[in-house]
C-alpha positions as CSV (number, residue, x, y, z in Angstrom):
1,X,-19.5,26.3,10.1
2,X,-16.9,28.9,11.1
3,X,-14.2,27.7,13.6
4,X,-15.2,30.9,15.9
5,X,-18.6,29.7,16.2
6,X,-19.2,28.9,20.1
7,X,-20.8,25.7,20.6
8,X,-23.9,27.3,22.2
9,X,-24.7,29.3,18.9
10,X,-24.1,25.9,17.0
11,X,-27.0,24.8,15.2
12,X,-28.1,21.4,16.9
13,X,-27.0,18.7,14.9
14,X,-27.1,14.7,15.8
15,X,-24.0,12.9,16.1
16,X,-24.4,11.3,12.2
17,X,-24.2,15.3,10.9
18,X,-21.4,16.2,13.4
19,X,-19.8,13.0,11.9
20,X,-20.0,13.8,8.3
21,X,-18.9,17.2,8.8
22,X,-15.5,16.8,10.9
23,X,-15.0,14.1,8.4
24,X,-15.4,17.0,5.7
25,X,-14.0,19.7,7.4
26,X,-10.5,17.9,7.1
27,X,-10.9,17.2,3.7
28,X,-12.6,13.9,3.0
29,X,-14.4,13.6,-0.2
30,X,-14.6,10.0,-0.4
31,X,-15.8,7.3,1.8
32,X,-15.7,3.6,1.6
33,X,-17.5,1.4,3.4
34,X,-20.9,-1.1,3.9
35,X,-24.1,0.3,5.2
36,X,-25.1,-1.0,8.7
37,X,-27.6,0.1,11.0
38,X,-25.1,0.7,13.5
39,X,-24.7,3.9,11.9
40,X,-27.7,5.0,10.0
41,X,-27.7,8.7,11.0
42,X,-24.2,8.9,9.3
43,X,-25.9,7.7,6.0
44,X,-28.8,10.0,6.3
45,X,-26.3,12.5,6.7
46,X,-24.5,11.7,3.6
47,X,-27.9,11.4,1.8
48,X,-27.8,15.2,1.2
49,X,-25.9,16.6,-1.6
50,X,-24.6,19.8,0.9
51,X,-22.7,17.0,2.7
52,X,-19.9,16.8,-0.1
53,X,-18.7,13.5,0.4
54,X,-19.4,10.6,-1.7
55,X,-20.2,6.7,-0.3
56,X,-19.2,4.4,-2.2
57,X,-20.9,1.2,-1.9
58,X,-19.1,-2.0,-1.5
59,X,-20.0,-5.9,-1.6
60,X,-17.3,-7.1,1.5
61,X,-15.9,-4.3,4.0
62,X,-12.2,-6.0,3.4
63,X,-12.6,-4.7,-0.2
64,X,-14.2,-1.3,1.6
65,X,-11.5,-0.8,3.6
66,X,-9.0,-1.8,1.4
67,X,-9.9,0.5,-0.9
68,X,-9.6,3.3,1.9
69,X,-5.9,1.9,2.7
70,X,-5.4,2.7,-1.1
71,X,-6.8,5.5,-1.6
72,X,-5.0,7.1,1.4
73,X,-1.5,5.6,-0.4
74,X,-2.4,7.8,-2.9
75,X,-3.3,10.9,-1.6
76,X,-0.6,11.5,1.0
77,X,-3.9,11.9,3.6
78,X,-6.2,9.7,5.8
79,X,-8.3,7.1,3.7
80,X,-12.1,6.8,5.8
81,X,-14.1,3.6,5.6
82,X,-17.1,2.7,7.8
83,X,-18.4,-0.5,8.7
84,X,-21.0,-2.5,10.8
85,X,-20.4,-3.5,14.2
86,X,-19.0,-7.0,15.0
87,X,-18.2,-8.9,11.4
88,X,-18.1,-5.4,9.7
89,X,-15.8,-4.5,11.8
90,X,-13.5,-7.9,11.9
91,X,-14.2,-8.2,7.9
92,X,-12.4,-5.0,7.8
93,X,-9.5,-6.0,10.4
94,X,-7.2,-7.1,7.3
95,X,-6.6,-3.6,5.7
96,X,-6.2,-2.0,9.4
97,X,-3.4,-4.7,9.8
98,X,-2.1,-3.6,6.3
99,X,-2.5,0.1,7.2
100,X,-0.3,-0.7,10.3
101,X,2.5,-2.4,8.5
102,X,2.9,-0.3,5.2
103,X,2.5,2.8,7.8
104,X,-0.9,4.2,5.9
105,X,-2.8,6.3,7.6
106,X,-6.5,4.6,7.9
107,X,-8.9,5.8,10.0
108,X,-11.7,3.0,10.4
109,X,-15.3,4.2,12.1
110,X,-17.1,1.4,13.3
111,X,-20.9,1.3,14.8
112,X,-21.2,0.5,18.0
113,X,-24.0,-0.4,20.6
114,X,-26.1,1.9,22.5
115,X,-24.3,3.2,25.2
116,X,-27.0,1.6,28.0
117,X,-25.8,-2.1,26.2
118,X,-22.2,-1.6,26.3
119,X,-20.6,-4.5,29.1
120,X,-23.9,-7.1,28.2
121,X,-22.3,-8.7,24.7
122,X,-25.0,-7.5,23.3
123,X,-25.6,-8.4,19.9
124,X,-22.5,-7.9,17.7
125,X,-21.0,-6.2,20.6
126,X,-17.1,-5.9,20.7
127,X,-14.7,-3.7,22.7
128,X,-12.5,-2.1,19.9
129,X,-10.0,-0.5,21.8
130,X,-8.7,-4.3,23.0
131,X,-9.4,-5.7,19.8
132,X,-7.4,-3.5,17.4
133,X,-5.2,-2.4,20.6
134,X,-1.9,-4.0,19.1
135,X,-2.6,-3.3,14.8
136,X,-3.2,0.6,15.4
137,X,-1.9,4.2,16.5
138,X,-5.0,4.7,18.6
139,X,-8.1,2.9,19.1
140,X,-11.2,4.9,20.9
141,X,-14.8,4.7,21.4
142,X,-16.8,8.1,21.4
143,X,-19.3,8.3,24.2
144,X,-20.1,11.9,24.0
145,X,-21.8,13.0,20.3
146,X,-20.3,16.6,21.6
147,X,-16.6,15.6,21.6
148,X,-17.0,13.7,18.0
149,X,-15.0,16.9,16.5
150,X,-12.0,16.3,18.7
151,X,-11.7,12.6,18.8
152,X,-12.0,13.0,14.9
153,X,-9.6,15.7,14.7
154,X,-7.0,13.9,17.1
155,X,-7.5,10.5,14.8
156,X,-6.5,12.1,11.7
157,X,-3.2,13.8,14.0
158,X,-2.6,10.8,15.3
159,X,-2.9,8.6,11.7
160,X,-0.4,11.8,9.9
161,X,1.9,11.8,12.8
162,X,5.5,10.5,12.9
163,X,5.3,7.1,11.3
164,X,1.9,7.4,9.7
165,X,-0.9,4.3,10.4
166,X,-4.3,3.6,11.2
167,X,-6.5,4.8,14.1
168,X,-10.2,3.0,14.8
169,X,-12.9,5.0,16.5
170,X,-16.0,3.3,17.5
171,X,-19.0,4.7,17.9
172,X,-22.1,3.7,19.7
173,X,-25.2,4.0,18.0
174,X,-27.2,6.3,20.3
175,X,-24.2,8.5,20.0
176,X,-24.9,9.1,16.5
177,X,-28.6,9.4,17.1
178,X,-28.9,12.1,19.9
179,X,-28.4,15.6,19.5
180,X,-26.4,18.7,20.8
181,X,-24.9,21.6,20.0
182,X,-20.8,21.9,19.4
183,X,-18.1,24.0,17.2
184,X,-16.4,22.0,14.4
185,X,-13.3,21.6,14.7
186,X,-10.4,23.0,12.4
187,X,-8.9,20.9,9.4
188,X,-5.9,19.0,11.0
189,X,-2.3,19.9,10.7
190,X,0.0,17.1,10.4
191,X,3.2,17.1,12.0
192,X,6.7,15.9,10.5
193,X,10.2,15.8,12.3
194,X,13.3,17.3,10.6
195,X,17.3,16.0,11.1
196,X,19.3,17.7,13.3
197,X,21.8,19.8,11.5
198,X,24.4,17.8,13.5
199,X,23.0,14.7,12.3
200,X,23.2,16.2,8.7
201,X,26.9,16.6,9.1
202,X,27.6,13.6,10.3
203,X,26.1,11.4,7.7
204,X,27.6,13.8,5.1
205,X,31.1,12.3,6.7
206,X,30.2,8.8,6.6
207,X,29.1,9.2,2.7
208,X,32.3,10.9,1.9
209,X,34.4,8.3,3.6
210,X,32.3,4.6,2.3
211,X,33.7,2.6,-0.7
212,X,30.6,0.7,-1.4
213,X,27.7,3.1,-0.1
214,X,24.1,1.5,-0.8
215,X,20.9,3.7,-0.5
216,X,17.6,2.0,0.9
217,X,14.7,3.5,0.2
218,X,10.7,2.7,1.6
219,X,8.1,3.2,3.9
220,X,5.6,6.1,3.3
221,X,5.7,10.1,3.7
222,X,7.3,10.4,0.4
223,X,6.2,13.1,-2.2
224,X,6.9,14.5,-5.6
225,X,9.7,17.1,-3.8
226,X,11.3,14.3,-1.8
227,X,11.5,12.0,-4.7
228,X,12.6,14.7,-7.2
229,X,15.5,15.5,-4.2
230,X,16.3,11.6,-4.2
231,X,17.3,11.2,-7.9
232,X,18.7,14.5,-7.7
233,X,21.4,13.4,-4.8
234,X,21.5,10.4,-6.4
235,X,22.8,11.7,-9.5
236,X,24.7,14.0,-8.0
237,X,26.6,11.8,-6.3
238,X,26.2,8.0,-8.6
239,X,25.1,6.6,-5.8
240,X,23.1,3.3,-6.3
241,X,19.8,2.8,-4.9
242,X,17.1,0.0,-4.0
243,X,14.2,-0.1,-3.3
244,X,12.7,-1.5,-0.2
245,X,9.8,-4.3,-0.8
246,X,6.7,-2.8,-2.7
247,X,8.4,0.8,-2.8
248,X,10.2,0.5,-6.6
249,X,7.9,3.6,-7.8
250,X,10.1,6.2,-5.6
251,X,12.8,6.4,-8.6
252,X,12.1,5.9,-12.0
253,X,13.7,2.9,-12.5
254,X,14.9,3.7,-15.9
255,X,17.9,5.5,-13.8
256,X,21.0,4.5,-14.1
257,X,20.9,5.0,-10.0
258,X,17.8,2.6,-9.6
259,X,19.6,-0.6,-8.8
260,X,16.3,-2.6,-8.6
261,X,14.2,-4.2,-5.1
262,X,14.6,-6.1,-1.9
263,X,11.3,-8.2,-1.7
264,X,10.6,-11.4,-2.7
265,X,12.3,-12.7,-5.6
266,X,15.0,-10.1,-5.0
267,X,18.2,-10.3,-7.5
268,X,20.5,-12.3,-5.7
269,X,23.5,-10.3,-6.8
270,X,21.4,-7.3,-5.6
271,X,21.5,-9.2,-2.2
272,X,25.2,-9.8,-2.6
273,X,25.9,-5.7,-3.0
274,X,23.8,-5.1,0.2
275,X,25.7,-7.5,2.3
276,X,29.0,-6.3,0.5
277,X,28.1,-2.6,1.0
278,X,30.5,-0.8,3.9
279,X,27.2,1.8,4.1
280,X,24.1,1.3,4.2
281,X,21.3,4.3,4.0
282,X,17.8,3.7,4.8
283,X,15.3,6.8,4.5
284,X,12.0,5.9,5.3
285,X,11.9,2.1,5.4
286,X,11.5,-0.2,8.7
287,X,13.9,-2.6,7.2
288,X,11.7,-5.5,8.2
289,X,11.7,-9.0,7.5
290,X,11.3,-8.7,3.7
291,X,13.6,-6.2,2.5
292,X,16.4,-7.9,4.9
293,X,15.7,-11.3,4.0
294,X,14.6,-13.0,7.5
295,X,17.0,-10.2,9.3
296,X,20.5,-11.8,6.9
297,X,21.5,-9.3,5.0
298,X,21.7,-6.9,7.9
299,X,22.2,-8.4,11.0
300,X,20.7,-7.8,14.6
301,X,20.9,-6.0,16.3
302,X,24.5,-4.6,15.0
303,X,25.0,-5.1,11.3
304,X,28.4,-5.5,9.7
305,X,27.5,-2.1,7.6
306,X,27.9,0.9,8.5
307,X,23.6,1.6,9.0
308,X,22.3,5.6,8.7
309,X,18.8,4.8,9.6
310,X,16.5,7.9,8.5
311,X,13.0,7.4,10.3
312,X,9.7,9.7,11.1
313,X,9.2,7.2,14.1
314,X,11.6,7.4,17.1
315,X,10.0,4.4,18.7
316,X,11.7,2.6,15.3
317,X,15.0,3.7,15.6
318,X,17.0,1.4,17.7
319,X,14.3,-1.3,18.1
320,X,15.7,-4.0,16.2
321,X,18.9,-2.5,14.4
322,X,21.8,0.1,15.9
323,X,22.3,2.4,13.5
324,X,25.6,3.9,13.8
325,X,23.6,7.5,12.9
326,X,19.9,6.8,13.8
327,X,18.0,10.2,12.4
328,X,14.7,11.0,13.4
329,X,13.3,12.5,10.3
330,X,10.9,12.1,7.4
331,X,11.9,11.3,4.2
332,X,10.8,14.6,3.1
333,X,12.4,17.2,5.2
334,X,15.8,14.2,4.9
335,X,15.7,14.8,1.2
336,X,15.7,18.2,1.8
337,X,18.1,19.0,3.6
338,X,20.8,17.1,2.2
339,X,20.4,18.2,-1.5
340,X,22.2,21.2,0.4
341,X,25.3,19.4,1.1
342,X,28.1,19.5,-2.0
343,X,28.3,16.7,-3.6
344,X,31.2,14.2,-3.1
345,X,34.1,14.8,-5.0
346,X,35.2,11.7,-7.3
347,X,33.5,8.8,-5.1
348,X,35.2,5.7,-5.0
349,X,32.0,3.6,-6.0
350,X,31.2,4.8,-9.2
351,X,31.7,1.3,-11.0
352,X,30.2,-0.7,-7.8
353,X,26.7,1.8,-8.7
354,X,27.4,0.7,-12.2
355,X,27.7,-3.0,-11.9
356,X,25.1,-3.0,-9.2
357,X,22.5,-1.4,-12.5
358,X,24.0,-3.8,-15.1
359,X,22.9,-6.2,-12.8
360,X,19.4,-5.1,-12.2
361,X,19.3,-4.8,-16.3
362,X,20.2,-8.4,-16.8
363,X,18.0,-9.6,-14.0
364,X,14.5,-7.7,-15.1
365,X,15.0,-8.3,-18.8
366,X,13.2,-11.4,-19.9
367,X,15.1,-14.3,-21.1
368,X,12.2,-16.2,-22.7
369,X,10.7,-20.2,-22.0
370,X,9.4,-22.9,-23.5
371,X,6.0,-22.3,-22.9
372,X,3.2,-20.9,-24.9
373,X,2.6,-18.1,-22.5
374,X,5.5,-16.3,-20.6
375,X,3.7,-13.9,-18.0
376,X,7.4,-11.9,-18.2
377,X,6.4,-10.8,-21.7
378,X,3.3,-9.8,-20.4
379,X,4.7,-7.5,-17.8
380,X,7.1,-6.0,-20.0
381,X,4.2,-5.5,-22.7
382,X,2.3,-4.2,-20.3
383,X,5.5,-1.8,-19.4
384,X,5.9,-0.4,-22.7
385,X,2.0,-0.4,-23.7
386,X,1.0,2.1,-20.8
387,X,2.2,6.1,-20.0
388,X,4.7,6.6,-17.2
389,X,1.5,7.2,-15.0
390,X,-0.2,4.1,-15.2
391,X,-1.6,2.3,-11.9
392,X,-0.2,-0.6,-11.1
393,X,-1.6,-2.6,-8.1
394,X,-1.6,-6.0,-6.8
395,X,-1.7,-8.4,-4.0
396,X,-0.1,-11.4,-3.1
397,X,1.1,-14.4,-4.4
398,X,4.1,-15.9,-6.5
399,X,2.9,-14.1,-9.8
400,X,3.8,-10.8,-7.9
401,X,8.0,-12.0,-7.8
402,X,7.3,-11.8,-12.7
403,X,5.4,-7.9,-11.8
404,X,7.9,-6.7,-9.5
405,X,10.8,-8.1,-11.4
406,X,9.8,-7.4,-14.8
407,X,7.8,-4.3,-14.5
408,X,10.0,-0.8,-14.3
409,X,8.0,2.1,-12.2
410,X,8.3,5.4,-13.6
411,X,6.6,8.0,-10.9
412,X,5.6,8.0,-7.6
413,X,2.3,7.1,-7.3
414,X,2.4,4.1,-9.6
415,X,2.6,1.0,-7.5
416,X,-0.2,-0.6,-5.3
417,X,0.9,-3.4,-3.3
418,X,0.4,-4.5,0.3
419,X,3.4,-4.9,2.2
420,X,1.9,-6.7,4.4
421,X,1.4,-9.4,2.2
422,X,-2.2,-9.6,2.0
423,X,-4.5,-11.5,-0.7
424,X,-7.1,-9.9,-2.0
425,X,-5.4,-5.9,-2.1
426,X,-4.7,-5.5,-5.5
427,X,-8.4,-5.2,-7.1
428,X,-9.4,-3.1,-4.7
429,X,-7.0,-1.0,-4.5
430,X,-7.5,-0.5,-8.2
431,X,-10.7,0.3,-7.6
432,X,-10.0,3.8,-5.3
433,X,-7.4,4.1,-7.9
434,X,-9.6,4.4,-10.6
435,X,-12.1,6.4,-8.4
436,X,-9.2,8.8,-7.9
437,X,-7.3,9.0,-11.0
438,X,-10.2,8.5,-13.6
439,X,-7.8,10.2,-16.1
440,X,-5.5,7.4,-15.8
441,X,-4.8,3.6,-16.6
442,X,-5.2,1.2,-14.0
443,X,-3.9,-2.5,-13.9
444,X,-4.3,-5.4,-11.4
445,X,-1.9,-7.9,-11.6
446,X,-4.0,-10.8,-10.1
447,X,-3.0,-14.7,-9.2
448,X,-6.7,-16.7,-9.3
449,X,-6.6,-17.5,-5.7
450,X,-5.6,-13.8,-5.0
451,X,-8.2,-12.2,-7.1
452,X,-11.1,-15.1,-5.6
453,X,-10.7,-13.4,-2.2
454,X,-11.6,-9.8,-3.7
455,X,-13.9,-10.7,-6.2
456,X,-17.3,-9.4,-5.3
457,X,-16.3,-6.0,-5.4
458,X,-15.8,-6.6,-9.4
459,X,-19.7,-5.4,-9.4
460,X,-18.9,-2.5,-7.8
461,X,-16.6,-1.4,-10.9
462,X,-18.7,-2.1,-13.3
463,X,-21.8,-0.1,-10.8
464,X,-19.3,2.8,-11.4
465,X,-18.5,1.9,-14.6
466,X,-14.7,1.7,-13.9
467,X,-12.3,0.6,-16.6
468,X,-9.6,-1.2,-14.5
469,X,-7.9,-3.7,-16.6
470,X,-7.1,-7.3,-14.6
471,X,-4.4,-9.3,-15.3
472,X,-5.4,-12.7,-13.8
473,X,-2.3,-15.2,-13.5
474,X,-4.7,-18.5,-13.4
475,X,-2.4,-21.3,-12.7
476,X,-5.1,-23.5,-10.7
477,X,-2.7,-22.9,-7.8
478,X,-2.2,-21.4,-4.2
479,X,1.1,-20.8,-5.5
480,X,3.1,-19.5,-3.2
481,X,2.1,-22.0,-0.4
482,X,3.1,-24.9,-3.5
483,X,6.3,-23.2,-3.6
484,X,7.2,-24.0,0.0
485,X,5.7,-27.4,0.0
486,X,8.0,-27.8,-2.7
487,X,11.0,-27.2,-0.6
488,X,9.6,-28.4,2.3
489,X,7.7,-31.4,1.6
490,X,8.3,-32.1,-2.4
491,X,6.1,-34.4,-4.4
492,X,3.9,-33.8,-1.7
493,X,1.2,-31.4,-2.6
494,X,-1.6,-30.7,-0.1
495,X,-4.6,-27.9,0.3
496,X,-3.0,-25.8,-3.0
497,X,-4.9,-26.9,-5.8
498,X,-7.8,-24.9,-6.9
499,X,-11.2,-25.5,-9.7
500,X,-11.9,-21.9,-10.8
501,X,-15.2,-20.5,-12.3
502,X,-14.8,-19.6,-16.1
503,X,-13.3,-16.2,-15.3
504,X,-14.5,-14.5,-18.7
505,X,-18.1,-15.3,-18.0
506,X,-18.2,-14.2,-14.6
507,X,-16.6,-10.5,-15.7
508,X,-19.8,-11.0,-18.5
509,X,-22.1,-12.0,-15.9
510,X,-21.2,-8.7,-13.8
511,X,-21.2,-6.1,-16.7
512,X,-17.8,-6.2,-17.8
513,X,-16.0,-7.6,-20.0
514,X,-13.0,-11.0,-20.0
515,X,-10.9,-12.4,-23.0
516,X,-8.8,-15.5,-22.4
517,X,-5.3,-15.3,-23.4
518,X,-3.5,-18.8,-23.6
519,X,-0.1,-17.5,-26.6
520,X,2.3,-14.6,-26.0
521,X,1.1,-13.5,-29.5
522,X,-2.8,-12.9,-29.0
523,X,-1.8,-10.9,-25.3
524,X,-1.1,-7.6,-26.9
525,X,-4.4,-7.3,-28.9
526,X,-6.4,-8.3,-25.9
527,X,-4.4,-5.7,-23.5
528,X,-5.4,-3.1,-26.1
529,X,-8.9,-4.2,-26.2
530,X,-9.2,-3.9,-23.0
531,X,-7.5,-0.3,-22.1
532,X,-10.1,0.7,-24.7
533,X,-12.8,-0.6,-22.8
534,X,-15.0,1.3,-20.7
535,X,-16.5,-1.8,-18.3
536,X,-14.1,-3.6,-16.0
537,X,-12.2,-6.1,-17.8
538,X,-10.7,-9.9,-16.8
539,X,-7.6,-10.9,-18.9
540,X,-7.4,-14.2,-17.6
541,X,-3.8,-16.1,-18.5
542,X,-3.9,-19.6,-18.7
543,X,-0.1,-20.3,-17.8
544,X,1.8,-23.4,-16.5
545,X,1.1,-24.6,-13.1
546,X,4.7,-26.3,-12.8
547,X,6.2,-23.2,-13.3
548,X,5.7,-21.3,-9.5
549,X,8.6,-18.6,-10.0
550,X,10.6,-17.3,-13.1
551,X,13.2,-19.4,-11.6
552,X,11.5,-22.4,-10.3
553,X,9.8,-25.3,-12.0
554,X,8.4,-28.5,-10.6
555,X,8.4,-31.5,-11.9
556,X,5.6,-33.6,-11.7
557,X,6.1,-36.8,-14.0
């Protein structure tokens, strides 16, 4: 429909239609999500070919909206799922909480009940706007099907805006039943702040006076320019950088500038450097909990380092660290306005950036063990076996510190993780992946009790006939939790042991296909195997439950 179209010449359309085509009209192709009858209109809608979205049909709506949280990682753009009223809606809660902390923009559409219902808790009945009130950018229910084109198009400003996250809209189904007449509105325009040319200046002199200068990179907004303006400043000036937790994809870490990541399992003489640096640069990261080890190496709320703290939300700057040069900027228009500045002439640091990399070389190369199956040689097979554009997600659990140490990240684009430390991401995730990026490889990396929690949605891959390789890491454990039992309460194991299903047979049972790998030496041929597959495929690793991180192993004679 044209944008000068009044809404009195609008053809009459019920608030399903009016739905679908705001959601179009700014660009959506894709939508995730289980049906519910909450919202049938919106599928009738989508029924039609002329609607030019696709639905993608999922077994759980964590797995739907997972996949949205993913698939909106990858696209630099709002991921859409819908969901059911009431358990839909609370099923789907966990990837609106990882939208909110890994700043994705999400936006969630939830059915609702009739209008006349609303205040009775009626059945399923929930007030959103209280319920996701704290986990969101903006939370509304539509009352009116006329204003669904503006609450849509503010949702998708609100998601892009500043520090980018999720927005919920509910809508009531009566809302999406009746009818009326009213304009589309225009695709959204998303909205990014720039330094200050002052600001610009000012962290120029800080660089040019450090000794031991540390660059932090994270958080989202990032795209080929501002990455390609990163190693170009980087190299133009050796400067070292890390990455921040689950961000190693935004320099290819084959540069002698990529000085490896702050997450769990983080090099401690990486740690050493930060808390030895006299500068530290974040672009685009919180610094949270993770990448600052429990708030250590920086401290709160004034850190010892000198902090340039490059943000897109002002609300950020200031609220748990000082900066001594708080920016209010997006990493984009940051990179780009610095690669203007001339490089620094003979900096002091170049051999603390080059001990810093020799460092993260000695740290991510395996060393070998005494066991028949090391999952660090299957990372780094897995590293050289796939192109530089291979997908690599996962969720959480100890067998992400082996991925994230041992894996290197060539391009942007590459990693899949949730930085909010959810279970049950990764497959998912790998799932929009492949729905995006059919041309490319895609890899889970998977712990058994991680890949349990996402596992229904395995049928939906093989429904689409997705070739997503899984790496399952089956240790019998919840290893993480064992870990800190171990420190806490060793010798003392409670609530972490797991029996698993015969994982091969249940990717046979769905249409795909699973090989059990128990030797370093048979992993290689079953990797191959299975990127030449064109089914989903389990690679489930038998490894050593004693062993819960490359560096820890318990001992339990």
């Amino acid at each position: 429909m044209s944008e000068q179209t009044s809404g009195a010449e609008a053809p009459a359309r019920n608030g399903g239609r009016i739905l679908v085509d705001a959601l179009r009209g700014h660009g959506v192709d894709t939508i995730f999500g289980v049906p519910g009858e909450s919202a049938l209109p919106v599928f009738d809608a989508l029924h039609d070919a002329e609607a030019g979205i696709r639905f993608i049909v999922c077994r759980h709506e964590a797995n739907a909206a997972n996949m949205a949280e993913a698939d909106a990682k990858l696209r630099g753009e709002p991921g859409v799922c819908i969901v059911s009223r009431g358990p839909g809606a609370m099923h789907a809660a966990i990837a609106v909480h990882t939208a909110f902390q890994d700043s994705t923009p999400l936006v969630l559409i939830v059915g609702q009940v009739p209008r006349g219902h609303r205040g009775r808790e009626a059945f399923q009945e929930m007030d959103y706007t209280k319920v996701f009130g704290d986990t969101t950018k903006w939370s509304a229910e539509i009352t009116d099907p006329a204003r669904i084109p503006e609450m849509v198009s503010r949702a998708f400003s609100v998601a892009m805006s500043g520090r980018r996250g999720p927005v919920v809209l509910a809508i009531p189904e009566d809302v999406l039943s009746e009818g009326c007449r009213v304009s589309d509105a225009g695709r959204y325009c998303a909205t990014e702040p720039a330094p200050l040319p002052e600001a610009v200046a000012a962290f120029h002199r800080m660089l040019s006076e450090a000794a031991r200068p540390m660059i932090v990179v994270g958080g989202s907004g990032w795209d080929d320019a501002a990455c390609e303006g990163l190693a170009a400043f980087a190299r133009a000036n050796d400067l070292p950088v890390a990455a921040a937790f689950r961000a190693q994809d935004l320099l290819d870490n084959r540069s002698d500038h990529y000085v490896g990541d702050l997450s769990f399992g983080t090099n401690p003489a990486l740690a050493r450097r930060v808390m030895e640096a006299d500068l530290i640069v974040a672009i685009g990261d919180r610094l949270g909990e993770v990448p600052t080890r429990g708030y250590t190496l920086l401290e709160a709320p004034v850190p010892k380092q000198a902090l340039v703290h490059v943000f897109p939300g002002a609300e950020e700057l200031g609220r748990v660290y000082q900066a001594r040069l708080p920016i209010h900027s997006g990493a984009g228009p940051f990179m780009r306005a610095i690669s203007a500045l001339p490089p620094v002439a003979d900096p002091r640091w170049r051999e603390w950036r080059a001990g810093a990399r020799r460092d993260y070389l000695a740290y991510s190369t395996p060393a070998g063990i005494n066991a028949p199956l090391d999952v660090a040689k299957a990372v780094a097979h897995v590293r050289e076996a796939v192109a530089d554009d291979a997908i690599i997600a996962n969720g959480a659990g100890n067998y992400a510190i082996w991925l994230h140490r041992y894996f290197r990240y060539a391009r942007r684009g590459t990693q899949l993780a949730p930085k909010s430390g959810a279970m049950g991401y990764g497959f998912p995730a790998a799932v929009a992946a492949k729905l995006h990026h059919p041309e490319r490889p895609v890899i889970v990396f998977a712990g058994d009790g991680d890949f349990q929690m996402a596992s229904a949605d395995f049928i939906t891959a093989a429904r689409y006939r997705l070739p997503i390789v899984v790496v399952l890491v089956n240790n019998g454990l919840y290893g993480s939790i064992r870990m800190h039992q171990e420190r806490h309460f060793p010798g003392r194991p409670s609530g972490t042991d797991l029996e698993n299903p015969d994982f091969v047979a249940f990717a046979k049972a769905c249409g795909g296909h699973g090989e059990l790998v128990e030797r370093d030496a048979d992993f290689p041929d079953a990797l191959g195997r299975a990127l030449r597959a064109d089914v989903p495929t389990i690679l489930e690793l038998r490894v050593d439950p004693r062993r819960l991180t490359p560096d820890m192993v318990i001992d339990t004679a």
